[in-house]
C-alpha positions, 0 to 999 in steps of 0.5 A, spaced: 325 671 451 331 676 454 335 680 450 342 682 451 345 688 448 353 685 445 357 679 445 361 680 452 354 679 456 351 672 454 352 667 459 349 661 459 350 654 463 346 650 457 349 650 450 345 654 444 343 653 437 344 659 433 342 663 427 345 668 424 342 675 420 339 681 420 332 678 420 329 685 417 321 684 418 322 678 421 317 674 416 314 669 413 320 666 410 324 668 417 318 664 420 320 658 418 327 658 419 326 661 426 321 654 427 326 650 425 331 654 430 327 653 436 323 646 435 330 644 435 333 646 442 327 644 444 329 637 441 336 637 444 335 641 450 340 647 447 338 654 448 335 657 443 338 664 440 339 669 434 345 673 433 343 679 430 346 687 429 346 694 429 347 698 426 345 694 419 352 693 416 350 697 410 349 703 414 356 701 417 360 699 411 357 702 406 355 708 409 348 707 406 344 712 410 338 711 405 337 704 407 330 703 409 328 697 415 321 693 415 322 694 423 325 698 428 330 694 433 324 695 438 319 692 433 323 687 432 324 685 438 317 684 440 316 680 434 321 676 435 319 675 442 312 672 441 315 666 437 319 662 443 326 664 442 331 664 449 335 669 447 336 675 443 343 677 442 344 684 438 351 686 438 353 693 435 356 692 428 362 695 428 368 697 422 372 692 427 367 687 428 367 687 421 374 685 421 374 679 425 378 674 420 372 667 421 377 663 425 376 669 431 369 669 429 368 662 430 372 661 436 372 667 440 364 669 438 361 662 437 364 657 441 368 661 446 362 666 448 355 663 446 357 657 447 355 655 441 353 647 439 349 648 433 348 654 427 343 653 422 344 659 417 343 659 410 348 656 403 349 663 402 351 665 409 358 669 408 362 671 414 369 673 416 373 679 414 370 681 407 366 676 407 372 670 405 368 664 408 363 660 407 358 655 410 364 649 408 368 653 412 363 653 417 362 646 417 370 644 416 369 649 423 364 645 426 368 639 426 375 642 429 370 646 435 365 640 436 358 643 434 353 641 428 351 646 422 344 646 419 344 648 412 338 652 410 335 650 403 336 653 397 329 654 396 327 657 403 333 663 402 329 664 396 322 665 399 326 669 405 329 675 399 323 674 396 319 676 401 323 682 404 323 685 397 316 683 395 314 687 402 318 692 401 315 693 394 308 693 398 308 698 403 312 702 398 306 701 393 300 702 399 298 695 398 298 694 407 294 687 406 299 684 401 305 686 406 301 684 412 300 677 409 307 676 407 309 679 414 304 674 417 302 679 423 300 687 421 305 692 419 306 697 425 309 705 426 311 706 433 312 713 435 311 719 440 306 723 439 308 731 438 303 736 438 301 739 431 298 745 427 291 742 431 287 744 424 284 737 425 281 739 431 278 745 428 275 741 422 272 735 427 278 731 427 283 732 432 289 728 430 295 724 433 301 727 430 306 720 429 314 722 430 318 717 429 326 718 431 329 711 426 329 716 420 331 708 417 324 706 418 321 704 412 315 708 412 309 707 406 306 710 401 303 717 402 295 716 403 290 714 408 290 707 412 285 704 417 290 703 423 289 700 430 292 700 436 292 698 443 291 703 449 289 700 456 288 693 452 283 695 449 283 696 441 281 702 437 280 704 431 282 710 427 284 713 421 292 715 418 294 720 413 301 720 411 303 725 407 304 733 405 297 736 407 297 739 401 290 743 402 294 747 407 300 748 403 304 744 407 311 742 406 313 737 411 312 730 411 308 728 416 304 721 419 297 723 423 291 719 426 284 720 428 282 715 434 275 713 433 272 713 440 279 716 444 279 722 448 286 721 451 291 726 451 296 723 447 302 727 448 309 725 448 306 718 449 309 713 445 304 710 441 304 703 436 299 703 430 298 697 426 296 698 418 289 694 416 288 698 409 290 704 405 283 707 403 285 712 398 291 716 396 292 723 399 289 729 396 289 736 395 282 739 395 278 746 394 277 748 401 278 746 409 270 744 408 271 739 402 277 736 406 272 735 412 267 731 407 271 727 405 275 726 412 266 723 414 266 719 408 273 715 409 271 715 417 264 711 414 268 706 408 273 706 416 268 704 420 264 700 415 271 696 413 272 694 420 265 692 423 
């Protein structure tokens, strides 16, 4: 898949089959859709691309700075990439771009630019300036430019809203195992690592501290999760908490793991973890020595759990 940044720097000798949206945590319900998308080119011999944007346009238009995403633009990609699309195109979403009347968008965006010959997109698809057209006017358009329009059905747009708010809801509640499966792959939280307190090292469990720059990123409920991640290609397990530590009495949220069978200076790398389970809640304990018993017991339920 190869990715371009903005509108102006897609070229393409062949025509492509498009699908267009925010695609926030690219899951299950997107899946389909995004099947049918690729199976399709792979039919008509077209290019097969999605039109997504960034920043989100409720950020953009709404100034909605608390909106919180399933996945950084990173994340999506790699997630996008590992299903066979040909093209990813992120165009920066703009006040101007949002004013675009859906004649410009259609002609100077779709037909002139991506070279466009069929859109699959959803009966509830809105574009142009404040939103004014809809997928009739698409298809009316369609007849004028010389390219198809597919409409996704009803029941699949459904699956695809439902998802994303039953995700939300998941990882907001620390169900990691009902947000993996309507996710169809694992939850992650990609960052680098900074240094911290060092208070794990001194208990026997040296932690990673997780520093993520999209404030917008959704980040789960406070606990601790059974996480893994890659290093060299292989696979290590650890342990996450995510919260206050309030043995400590501390006041700054953060995410900080414990690699089992790591001894790797981690930091400043960037680092990917997967969330497998959340094991308990976070906890205020009596002293540094209770909180040390209870780190050995979540590393035995961890390890337990994984074997």
């Amino acid at each position: 898949m190869e990715t371009i940044q903005g509108i102006s720097k897609f070229k393409s000798s062949k025509p492509t089959i498009i699908t267009i949206g925010t695609f926030d945590g690219v899951h299950i319900g997107h899946s389909k859709i995004l099947e049918r998308l690729i199976n399709s080119a792979k039919k008509s011999n077209l290019q097969s691309a999605v039109l997504t944007f960034f920043p989100h346009p409720r950020m953009v238009l709404q100034k909605d700075s608390d909106i919180k995403l399933l996945n950084s633009l990173d994340e999506k990609q790699q997630v996008l990439d590992s299903m066979g699309l040909d093209y990813l195109i992120v165009h920066p979403f703009t006040k101007a771009f949002s004013r675009l009347s859906a004649l410009e968008f259609v002609r100077d965006v779709l037909v002139n630019q991506l070279n466009v010959k069929k859109v699959i997109i959803g009966y509830d698809h809105r574009f142009g300036r404040n939103r004014n057209a809809n997928i009739n006017d698409l298809i009316s358009y369609g007849n004028t430019f010389d390219f198809d329009v597919e409409e996704i059905p009803v029941q699949e747009i459904d699956e695809v809203s439902v998802s994303s708010t039953k995700i939300r809801k998941a990882l907001l509640d620390g169900n990691i195992e009902a947000a993996n499966a309507y996710l169809g792959y694992e939850f992650m939280l990609t960052g680098t690592i900074k240094k911290g307190k060092g208070l794990g090292r001194e208990i026997g469990f040296p932690t990673a501290n997780l520093s993520i720059k999209e404030t917008y990123k959704l980040i789960p409920k406070n606990g601790v999760y059974i996480v893994k991640s890659s290093f060299d290609h292989k696979t290590i397990y650890g342990m996450m908490n995510i919260g206050f530590n309030p043995t400590v009495s501390g006041t700054e949220k953060s995410i900080e793991i414990h690699f089992f069978d790591l001894n790797e200076n981690l930091y400043h790398k960037e680092v990917q973890v997967n969330l497998l389970k959340k094991i308990r809640d976070e906890h205020k304990f009596e002293s540094l020595e209770h909180l040390r018993e209870q780190l050995e017991k979540d590393k035995a339920t961890s390890l337990q759990l994984i074997s």
